[in-house]
PDB file of N, CA, C and O in Angstrom:
ATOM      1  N   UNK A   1       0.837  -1.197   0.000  1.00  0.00           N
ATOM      2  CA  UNK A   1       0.000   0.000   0.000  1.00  0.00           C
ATOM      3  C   UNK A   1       0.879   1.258   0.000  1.00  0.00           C
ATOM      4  O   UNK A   1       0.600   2.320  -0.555  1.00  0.00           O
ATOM      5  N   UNK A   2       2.064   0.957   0.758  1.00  0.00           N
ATOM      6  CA  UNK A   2       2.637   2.488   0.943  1.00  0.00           C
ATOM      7  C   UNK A   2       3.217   2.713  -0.618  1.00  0.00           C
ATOM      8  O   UNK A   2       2.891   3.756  -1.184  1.00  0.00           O
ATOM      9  N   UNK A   3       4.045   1.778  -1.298  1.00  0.00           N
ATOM     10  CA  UNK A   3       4.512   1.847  -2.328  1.00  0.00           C
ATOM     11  C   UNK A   3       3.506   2.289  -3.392  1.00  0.00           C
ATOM     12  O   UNK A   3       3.640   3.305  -4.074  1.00  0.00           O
ATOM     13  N   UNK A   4       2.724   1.630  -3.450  1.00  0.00           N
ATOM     14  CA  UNK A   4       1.527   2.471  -4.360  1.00  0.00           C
ATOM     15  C   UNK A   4       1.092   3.968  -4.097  1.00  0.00           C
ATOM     16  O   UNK A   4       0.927   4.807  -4.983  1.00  0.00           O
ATOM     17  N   UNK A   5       0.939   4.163  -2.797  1.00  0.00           N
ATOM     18  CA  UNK A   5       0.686   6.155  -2.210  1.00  0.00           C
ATOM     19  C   UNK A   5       1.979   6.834  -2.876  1.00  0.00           C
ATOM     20  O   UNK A   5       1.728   7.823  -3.565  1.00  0.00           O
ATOM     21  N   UNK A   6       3.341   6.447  -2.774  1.00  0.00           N
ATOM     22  CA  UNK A   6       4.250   7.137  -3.091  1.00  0.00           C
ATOM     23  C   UNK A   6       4.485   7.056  -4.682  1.00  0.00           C
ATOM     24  O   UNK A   6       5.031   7.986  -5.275  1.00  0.00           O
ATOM     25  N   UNK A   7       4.148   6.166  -5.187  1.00  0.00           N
ATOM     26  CA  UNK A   7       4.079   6.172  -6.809  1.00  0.00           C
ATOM     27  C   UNK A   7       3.536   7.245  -7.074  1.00  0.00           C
ATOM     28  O   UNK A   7       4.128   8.127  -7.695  1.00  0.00           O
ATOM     29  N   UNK A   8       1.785   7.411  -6.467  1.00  0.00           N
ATOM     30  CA  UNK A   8       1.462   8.228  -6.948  1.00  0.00           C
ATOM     31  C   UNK A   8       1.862   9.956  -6.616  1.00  0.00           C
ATOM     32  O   UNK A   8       1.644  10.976  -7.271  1.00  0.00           O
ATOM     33  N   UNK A   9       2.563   9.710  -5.243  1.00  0.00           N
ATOM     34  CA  UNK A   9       2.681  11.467  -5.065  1.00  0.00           C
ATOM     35  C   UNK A   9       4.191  11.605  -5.939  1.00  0.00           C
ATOM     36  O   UNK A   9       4.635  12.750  -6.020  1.00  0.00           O
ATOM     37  N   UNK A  10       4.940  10.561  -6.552  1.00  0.00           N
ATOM     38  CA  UNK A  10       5.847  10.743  -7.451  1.00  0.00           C
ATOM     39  C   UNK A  10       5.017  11.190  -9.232  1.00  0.00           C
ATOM     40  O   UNK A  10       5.410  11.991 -10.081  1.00  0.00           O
ATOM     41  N   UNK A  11       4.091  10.498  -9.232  1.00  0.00           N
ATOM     42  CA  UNK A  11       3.628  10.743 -10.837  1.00  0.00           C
ATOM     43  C   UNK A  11       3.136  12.523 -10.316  1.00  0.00           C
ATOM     44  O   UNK A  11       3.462  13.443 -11.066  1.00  0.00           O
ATOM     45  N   UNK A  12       2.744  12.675  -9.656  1.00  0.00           N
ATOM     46  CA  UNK A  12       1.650  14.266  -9.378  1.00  0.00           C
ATOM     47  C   UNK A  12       3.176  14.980  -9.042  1.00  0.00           C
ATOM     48  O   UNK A  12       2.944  16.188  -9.056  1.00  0.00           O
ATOM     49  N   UNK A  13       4.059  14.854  -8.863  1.00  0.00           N
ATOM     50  CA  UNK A  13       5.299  15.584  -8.826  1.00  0.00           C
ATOM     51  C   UNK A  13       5.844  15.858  -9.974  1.00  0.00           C
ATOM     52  O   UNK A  13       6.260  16.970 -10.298  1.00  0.00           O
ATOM     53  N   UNK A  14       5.870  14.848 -10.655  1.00  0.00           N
ATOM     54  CA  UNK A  14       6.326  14.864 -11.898  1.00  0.00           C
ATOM     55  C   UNK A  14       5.321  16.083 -13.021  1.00  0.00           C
ATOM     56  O   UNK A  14       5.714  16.887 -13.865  1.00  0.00           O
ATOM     57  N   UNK A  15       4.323  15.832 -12.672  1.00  0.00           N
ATOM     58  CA  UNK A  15       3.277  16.501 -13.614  1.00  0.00           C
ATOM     59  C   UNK A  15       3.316  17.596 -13.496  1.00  0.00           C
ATOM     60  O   UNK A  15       3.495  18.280 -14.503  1.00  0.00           O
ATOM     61  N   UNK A  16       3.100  18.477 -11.667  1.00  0.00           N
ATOM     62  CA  UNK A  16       3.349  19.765 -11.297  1.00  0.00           C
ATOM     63  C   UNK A  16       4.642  19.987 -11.980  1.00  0.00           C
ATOM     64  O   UNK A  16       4.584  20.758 -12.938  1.00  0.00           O
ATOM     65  N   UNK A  17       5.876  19.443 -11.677  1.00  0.00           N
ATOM     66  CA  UNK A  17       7.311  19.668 -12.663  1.00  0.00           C
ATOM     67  C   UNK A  17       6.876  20.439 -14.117  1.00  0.00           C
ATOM     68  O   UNK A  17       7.316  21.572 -14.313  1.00  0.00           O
ATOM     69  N   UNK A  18       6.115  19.878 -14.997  1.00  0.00           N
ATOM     70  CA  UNK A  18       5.773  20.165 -15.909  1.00  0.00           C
ATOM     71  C   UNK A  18       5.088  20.973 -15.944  1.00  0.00           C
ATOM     72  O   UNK A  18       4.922  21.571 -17.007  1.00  0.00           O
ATOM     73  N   UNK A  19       4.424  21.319 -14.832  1.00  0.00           N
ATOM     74  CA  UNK A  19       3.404  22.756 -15.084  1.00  0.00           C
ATOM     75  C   UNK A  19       4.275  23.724 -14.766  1.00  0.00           C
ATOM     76  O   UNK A  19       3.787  24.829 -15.001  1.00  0.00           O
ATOM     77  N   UNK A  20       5.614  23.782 -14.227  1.00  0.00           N
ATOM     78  CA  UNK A  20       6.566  24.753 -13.473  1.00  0.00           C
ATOM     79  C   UNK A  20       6.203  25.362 -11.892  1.00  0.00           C
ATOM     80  O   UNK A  20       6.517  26.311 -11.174  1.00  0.00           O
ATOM     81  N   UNK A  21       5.288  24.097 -11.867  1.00  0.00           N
ATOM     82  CA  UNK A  21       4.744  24.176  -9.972  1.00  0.00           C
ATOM     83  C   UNK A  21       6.291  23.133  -9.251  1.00  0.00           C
ATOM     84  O   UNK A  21       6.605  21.977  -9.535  1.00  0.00           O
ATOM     85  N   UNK A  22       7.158  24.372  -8.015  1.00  0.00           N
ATOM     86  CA  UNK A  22       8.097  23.493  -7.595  1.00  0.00           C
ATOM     87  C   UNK A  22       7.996  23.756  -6.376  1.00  0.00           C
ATOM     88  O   UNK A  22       8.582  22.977  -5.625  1.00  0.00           O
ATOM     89  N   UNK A  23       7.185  25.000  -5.704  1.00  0.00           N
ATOM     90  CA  UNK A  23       6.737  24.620  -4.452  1.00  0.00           C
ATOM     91  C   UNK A  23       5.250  25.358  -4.492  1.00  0.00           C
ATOM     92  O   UNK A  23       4.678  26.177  -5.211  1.00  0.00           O
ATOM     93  N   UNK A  24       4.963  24.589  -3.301  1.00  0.00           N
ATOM     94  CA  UNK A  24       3.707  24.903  -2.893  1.00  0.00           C
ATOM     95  C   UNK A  24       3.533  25.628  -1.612  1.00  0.00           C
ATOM     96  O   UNK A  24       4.556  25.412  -0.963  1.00  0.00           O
ATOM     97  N   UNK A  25       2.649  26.456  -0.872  1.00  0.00           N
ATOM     98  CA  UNK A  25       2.649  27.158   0.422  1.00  0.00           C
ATOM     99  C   UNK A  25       4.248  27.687   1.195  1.00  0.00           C
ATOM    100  O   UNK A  25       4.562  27.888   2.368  1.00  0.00           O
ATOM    101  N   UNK A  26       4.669  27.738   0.469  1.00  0.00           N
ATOM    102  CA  UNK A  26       7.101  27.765   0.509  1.00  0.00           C
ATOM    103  C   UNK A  26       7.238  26.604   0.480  1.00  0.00           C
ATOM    104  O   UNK A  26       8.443  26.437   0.293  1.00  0.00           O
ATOM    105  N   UNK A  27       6.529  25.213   0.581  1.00  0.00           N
ATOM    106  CA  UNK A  27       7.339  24.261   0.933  1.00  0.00           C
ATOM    107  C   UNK A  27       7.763  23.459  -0.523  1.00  0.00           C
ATOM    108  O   UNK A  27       6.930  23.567  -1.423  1.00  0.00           O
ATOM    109  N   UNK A  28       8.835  22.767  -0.781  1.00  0.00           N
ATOM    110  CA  UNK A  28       8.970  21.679  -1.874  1.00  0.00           C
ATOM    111  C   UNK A  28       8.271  20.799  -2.052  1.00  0.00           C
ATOM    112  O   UNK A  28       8.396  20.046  -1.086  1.00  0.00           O
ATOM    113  N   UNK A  29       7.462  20.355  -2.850  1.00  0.00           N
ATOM    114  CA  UNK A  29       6.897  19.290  -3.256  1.00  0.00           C
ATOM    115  C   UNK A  29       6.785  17.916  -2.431  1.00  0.00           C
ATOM    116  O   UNK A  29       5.839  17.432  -1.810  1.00  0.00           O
ATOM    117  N   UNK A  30       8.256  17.408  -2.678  1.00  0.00           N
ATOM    118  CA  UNK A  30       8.607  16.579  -2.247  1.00  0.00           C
ATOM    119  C   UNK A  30       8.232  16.437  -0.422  1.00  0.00           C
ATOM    120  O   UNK A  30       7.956  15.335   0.053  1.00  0.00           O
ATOM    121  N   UNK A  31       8.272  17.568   0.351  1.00  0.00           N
ATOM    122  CA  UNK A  31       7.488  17.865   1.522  1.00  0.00           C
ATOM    123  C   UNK A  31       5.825  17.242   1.758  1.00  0.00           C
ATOM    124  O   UNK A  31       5.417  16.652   2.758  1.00  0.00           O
ATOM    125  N   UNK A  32       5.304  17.470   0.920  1.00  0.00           N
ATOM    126  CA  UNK A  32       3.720  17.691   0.742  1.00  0.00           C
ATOM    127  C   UNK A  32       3.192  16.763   0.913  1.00  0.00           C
ATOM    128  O   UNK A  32       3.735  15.883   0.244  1.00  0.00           O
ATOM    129  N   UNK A  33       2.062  16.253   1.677  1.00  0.00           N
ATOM    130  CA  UNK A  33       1.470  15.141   1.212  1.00  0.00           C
ATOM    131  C   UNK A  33       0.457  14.509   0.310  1.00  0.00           C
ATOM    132  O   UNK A  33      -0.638  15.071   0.314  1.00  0.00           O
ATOM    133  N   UNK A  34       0.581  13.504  -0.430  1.00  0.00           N
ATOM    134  CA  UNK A  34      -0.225  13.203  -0.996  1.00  0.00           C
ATOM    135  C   UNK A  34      -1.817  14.061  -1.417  1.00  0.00           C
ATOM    136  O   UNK A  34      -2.220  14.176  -2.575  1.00  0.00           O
ATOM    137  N   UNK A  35      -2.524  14.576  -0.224  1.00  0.00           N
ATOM    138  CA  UNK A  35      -3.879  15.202  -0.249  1.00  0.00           C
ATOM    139  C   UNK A  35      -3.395  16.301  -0.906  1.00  0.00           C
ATOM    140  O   UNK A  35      -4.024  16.527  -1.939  1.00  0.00           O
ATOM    141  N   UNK A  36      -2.296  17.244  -0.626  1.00  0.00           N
ATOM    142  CA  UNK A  36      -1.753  18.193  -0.941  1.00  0.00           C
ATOM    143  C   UNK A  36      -1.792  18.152  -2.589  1.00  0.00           C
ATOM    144  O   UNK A  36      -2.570  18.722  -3.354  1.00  0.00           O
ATOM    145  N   UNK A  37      -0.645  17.249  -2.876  1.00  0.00           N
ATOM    146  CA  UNK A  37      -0.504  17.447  -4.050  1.00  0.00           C
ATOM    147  C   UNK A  37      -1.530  17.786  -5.048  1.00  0.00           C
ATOM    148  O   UNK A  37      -1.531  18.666  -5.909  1.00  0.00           O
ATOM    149  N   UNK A  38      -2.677  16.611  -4.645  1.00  0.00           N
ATOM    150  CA  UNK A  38      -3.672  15.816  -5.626  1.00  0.00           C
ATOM    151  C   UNK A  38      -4.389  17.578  -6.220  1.00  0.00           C
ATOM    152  O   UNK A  38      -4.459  18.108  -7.329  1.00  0.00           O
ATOM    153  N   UNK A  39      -4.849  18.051  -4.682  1.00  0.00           N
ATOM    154  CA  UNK A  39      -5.882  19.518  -4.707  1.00  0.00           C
ATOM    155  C   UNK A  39      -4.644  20.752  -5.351  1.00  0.00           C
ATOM    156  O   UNK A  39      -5.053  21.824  -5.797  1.00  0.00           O
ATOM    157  N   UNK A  40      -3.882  20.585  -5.335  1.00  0.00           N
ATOM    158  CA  UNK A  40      -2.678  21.340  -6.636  1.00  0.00           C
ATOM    159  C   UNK A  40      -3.051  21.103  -7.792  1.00  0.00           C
ATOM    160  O   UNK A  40      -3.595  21.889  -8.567  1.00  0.00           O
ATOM    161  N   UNK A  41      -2.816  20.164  -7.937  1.00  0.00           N
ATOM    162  CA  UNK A  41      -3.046  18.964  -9.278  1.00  0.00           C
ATOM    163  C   UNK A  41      -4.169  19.463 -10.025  1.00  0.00           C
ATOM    164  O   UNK A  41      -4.257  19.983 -11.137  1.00  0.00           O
ATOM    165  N   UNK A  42      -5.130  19.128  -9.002  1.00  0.00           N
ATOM    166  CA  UNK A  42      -6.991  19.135 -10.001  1.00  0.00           C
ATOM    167  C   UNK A  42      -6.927  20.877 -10.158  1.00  0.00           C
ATOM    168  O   UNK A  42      -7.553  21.363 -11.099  1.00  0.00           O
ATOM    169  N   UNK A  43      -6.324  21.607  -9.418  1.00  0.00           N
ATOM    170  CA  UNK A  43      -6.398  23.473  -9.469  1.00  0.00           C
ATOM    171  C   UNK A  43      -5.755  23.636 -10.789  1.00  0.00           C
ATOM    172  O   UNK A  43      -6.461  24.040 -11.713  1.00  0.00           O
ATOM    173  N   UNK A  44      -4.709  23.418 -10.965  1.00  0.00           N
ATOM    174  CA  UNK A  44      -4.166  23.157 -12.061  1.00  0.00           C
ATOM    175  C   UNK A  44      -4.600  23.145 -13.445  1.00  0.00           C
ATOM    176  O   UNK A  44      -4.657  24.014 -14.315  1.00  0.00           O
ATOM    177  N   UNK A  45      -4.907  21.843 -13.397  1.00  0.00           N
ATOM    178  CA  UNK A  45      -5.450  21.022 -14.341  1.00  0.00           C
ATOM    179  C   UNK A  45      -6.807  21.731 -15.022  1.00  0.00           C
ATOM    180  O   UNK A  45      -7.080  21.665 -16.220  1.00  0.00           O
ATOM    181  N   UNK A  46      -7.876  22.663 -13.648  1.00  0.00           N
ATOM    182  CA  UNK A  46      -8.961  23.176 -14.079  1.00  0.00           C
ATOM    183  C   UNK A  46      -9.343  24.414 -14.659  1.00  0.00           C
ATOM    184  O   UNK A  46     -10.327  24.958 -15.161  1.00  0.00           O
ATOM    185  N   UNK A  47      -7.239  24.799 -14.167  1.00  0.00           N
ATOM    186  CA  UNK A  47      -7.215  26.196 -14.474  1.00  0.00           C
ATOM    187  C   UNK A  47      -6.533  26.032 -16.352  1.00  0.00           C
ATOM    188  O   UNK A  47      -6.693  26.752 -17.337  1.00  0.00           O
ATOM    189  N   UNK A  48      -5.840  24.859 -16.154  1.00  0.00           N
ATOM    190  CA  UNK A  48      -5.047  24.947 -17.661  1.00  0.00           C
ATOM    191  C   UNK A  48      -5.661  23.743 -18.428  1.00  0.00           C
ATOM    192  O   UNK A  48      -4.874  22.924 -18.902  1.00  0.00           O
ATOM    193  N   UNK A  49      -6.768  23.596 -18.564  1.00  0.00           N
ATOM    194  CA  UNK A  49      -7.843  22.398 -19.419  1.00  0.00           C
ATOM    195  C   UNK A  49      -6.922  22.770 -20.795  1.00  0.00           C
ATOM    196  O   UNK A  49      -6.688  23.942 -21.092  1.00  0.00           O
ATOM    197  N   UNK A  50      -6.487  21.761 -21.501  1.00  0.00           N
ATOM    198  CA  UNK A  50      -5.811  21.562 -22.904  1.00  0.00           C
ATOM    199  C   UNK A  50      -6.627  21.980 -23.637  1.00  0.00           C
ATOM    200  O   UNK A  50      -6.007  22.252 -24.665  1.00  0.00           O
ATOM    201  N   UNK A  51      -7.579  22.196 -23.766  1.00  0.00           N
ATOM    202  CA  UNK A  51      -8.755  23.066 -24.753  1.00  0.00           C
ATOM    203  C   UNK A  51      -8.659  24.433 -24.810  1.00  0.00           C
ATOM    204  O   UNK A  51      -8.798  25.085 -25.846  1.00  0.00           O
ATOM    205  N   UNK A  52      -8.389  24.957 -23.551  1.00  0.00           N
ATOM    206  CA  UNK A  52      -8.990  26.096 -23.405  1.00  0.00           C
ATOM    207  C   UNK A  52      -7.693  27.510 -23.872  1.00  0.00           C
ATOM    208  O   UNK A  52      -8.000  28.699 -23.965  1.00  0.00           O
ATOM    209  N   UNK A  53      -6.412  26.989 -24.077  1.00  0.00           N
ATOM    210  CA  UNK A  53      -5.561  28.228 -24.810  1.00  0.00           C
ATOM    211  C   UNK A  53      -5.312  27.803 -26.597  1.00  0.00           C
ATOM    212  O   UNK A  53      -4.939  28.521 -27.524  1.00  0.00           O
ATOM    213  N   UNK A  54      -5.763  26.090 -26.563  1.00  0.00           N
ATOM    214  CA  UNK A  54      -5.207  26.263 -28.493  1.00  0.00           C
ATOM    215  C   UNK A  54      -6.105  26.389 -29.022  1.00  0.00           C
ATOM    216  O   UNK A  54      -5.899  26.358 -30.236  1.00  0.00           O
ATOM    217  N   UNK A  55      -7.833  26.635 -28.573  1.00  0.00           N
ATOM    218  CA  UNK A  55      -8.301  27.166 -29.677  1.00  0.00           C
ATOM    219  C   UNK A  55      -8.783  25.839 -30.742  1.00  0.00           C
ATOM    220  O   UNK A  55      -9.109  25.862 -31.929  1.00  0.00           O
ATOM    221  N   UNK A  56      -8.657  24.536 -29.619  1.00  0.00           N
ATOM    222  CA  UNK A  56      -8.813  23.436 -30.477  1.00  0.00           C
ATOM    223  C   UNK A  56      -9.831  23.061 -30.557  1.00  0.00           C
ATOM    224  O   UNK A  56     -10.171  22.175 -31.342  1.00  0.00           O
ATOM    225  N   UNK A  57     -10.812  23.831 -29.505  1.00  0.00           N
ATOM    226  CA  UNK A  57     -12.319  23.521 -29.862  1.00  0.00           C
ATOM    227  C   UNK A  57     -13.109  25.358 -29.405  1.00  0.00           C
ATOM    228  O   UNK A  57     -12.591  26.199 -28.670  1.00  0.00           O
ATOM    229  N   UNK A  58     -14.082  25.434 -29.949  1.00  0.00           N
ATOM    230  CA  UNK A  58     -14.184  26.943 -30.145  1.00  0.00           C
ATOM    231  C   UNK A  58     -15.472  27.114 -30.625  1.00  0.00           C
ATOM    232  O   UNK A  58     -15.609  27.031 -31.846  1.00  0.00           O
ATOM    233  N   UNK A  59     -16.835  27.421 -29.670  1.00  0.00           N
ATOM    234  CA  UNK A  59     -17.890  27.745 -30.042  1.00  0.00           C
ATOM    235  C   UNK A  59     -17.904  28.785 -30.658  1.00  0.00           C
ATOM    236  O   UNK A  59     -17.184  29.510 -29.971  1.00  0.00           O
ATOM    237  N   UNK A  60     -18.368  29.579 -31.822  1.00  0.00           N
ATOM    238  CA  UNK A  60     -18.796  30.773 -32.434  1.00  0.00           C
ATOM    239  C   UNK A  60     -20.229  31.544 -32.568  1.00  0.00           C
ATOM    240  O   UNK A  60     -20.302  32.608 -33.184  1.00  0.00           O
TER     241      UNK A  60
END
């Protein structure tokens, strides 16, 4: 079980990496726990939806 929790706060590290999220509240990532990350993650994710800057879908 633990190995599986830390997989995942490694994949949601990795991803924030890619958003150029490297800390959160001052602290490093790597600090954070799991709950932490995830509610980063989905803020993220809801703020930068892949649709919503290319213009790849576009009501008129």
């Amino acid at each position: 079980m633990r190995n599986t929790v830390e997989k995942r706060r490694e994949k949601l590290i990795n991803k924030l990496f890619v958003l150029n999220v490297f800390k959160i509240e001052g602290k490093q990532l790597y600090e954070l726990p799991l709950s932490i990350l995830e509610r980063e993650y989905r803020k993220y994710q809801a703020q930068y939806h892949p649709h919503g800057e290319f213009s790849s879908i576009r009501w008129t």
